[in-house]
Each structure stands twice: as structure tokens, then as C-alpha cells.
N, C-alpha and C positions, 0 to 999 in steps of 0.2 A: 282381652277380647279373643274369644274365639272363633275363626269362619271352618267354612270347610267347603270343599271343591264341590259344586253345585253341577257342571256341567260346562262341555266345548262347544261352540255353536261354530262351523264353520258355514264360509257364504262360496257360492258359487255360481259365475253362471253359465251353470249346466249342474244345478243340484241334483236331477234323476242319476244321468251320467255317475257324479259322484257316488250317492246313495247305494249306486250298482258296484261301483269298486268297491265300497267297506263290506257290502253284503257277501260281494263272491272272495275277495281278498283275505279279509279278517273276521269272515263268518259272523258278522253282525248283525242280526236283525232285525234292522233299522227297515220301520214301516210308513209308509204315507200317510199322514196327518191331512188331510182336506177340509177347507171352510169354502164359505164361497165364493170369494177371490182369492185364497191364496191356498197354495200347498206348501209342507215341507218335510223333511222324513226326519225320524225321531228312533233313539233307542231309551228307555228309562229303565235303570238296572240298577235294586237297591240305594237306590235314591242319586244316584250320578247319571246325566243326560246327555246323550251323543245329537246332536239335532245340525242338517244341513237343512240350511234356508239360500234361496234364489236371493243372490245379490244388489241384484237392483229393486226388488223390493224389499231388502231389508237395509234400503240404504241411507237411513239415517243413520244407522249403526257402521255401516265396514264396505260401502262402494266407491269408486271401482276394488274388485280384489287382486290384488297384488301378488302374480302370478310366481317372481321370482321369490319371495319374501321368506324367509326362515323364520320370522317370529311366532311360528305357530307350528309346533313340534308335537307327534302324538308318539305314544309311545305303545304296544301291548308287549303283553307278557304270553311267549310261548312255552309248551312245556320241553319242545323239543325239536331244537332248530335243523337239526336235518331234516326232519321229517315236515317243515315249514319250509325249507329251501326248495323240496322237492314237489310241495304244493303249487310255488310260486312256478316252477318250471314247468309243471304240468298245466297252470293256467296260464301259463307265456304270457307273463308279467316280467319285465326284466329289473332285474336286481343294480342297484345304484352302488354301493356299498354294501359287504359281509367282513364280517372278522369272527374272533371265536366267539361272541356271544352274541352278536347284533345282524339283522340284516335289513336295512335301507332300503325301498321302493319309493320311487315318485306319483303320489297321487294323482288325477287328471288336470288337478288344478297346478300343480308342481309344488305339491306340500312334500318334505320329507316325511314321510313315516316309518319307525321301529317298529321293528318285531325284534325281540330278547328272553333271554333266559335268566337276564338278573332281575 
């Protein structure tokens, strides 16, 4: 059998909030999806989907979310971490963790997220 990574959905509640970290953070742009009771923001790229959805309506799936929780690790790929550390400094985002390849921010909801060069 074969699968293949389809996409992360993560929940939030304060999904804009979020939506606004990955945009100015990790330059993603990830857009508002609107129906008529619900919104969520979405990136689709090459067929893998980044999509924040408000938690308590998507809570048959993942409410409450679980602010401390590590089970949900993103990772991206930079080309070049100095020049990504100095991003982060310049959008006074404080850095959780760096070493020589990685550097660690905490999202609004207290997800760990990477930035790396492997």
C-alpha cells in the first residue's frame, strides 16, 4: 500500500492569529477560505495542504487544543539559516532553540516549529 502526506491541519482558537504567524513567519500564503458559517485559511502547494481551522468548530476532530502538546511538529526547510535567524530578529519573534542547523520558534498556540537547512 501506498499513502502519501496529503496535508497538516492544524486547530486553533485564534486561527487568523495563527494564519498571520505562518504568513509573516514562514512566508506562507496561506489564504482565507470563507463559506457561510465558517472560515479557515488554507495553503495548497503541489498537492500537500497547510489548512488552520478554528478549534471549536472543527471539534469533532481536535477540541480543546492542547496548548503544551508536542505531538504536532512542522518542520520547513530554509536555504539559509543565518539569514532566517536574522528574519526572525528583525520580526521580534523570539527564538526557543538554534544549533547549527535548526532553529525553533513557538507558534501562538505553543506548537514547536523548525526552520533547517537539512
Amino acid at each position: 500500500m501506498k499513502t502519501t502526506l496529503r496535508g497538516v491541519f492544524l486547530t486553533s482558537d485564534q486561527p487568523e492569529k495563527l494564519a498571520a504567524f505562518y504568513r509573516d513567519v514562514a512566508g506562507l500564503p496561506l489564504e482565507a477560505v470563507v463559506s457561510a458559517d465558517y472560515t479557515y485559511w488554507m495553503l495548497d502547494r503541489e498537492g500537500m495542504q497547510l489548512a488552520i481551522h478554528d478549534a471549536e468548530a472543527f471539534a469533532d476532530y481536535a477540541h480543546p487544543p492542547l496548548a503544551g502538546s508536542n505531538l504536532t511538529h512542522l518542520y520547513f526547510q530554509v536555504a539559509d539559516l543565518a539569514a532566517f535567524l536574522d528574519h526572525l530578529k528583525s520580526s521580534r519573534i523570539a527564538i526557543h532553540a538554534v544549533d547549527d542547523v535548526t532553529a525553533t520558534v513557538i507558534d501562538p498556540d505553543g506548537r514547536k516549529v523548525l526552520f533547517g537547512t537539512a
